[in-house]
N, C-alpha and C positions, 0 to 999 in steps of 0.2 A: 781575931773577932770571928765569931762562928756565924754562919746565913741560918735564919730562918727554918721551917721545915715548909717548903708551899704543899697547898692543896690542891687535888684538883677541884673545879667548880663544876657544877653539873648543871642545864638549863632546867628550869620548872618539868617540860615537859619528856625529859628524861625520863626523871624521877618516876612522872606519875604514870610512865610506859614500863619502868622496874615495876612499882608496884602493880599495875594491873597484870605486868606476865605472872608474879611469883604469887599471886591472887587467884591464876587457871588451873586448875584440875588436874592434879597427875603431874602439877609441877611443884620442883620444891626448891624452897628458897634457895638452899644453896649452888642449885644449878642455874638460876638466876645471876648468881652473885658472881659464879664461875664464868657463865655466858658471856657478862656485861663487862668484867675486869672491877666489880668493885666488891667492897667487904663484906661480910652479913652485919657485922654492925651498923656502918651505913645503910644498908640498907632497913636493919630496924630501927634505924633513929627518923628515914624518911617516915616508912611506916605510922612512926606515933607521933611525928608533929602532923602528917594526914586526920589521924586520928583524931588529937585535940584540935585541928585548925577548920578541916575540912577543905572548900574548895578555897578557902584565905590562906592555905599553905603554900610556900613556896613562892611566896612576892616578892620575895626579895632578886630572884635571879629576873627581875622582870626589869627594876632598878638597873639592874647590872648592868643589862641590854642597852638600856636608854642610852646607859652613858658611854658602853662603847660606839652607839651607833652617830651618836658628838664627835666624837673623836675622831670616826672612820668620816664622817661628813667635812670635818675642820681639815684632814690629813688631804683629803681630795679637791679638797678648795685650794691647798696651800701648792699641790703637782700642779693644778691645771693653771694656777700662776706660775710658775716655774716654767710648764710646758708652751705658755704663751710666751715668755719671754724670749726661750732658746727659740721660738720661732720668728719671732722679731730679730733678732741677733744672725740668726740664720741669712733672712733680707737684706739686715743690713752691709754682712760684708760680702756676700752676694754681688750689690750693688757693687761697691770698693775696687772686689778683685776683675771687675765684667766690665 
């Protein structure tokens, strides 16, 4: 069974820091494209949904956020139980051996 090809993801406000550099004067896209590590086609696909979206482009990496920033909150709830119990456990045989 073959994986996948993954992608990389890029935040909203990557994107629209690509776009504004390869936007500046005396620069050209493709030394954008070389700068940042990504394609020129990516970069012209951000480009035209800027284009048709305007400042509605790129909601989606916003999503993204949210719900890693769930996960990072749930993962750090689930150590600082952990981290409280090893320290109960600690006490207790503490007590035991003393």
């Amino acid at each position: 069974m073959t994986k996948g090809k993954s992608y990389q993801r890029y935040p909203a406000e990557f994107k629209r820091m690509a776009l504004l550099k390869a936007s500046e004067d005396g620069v050209t896209a493709n030394s954008v494209c070389e700068e940042l590590g990504i394609s020129f086609r990516q970069l012209s696909r951000w480009r035209d949904e800027f284009r048709l979206k305007g400042d509605d482009a790129f909601k989606g990496s916003k999503q993204t956020s949210n719900n890693e920033l769930t996960k990072l909150k749930q993962e750090l709830a689930k150590v600082k139980k952990e981290r409280d119990f090893l320290k109960d456990a600690v006490v207790f045989f503490a007590k035991e051996s003393g």
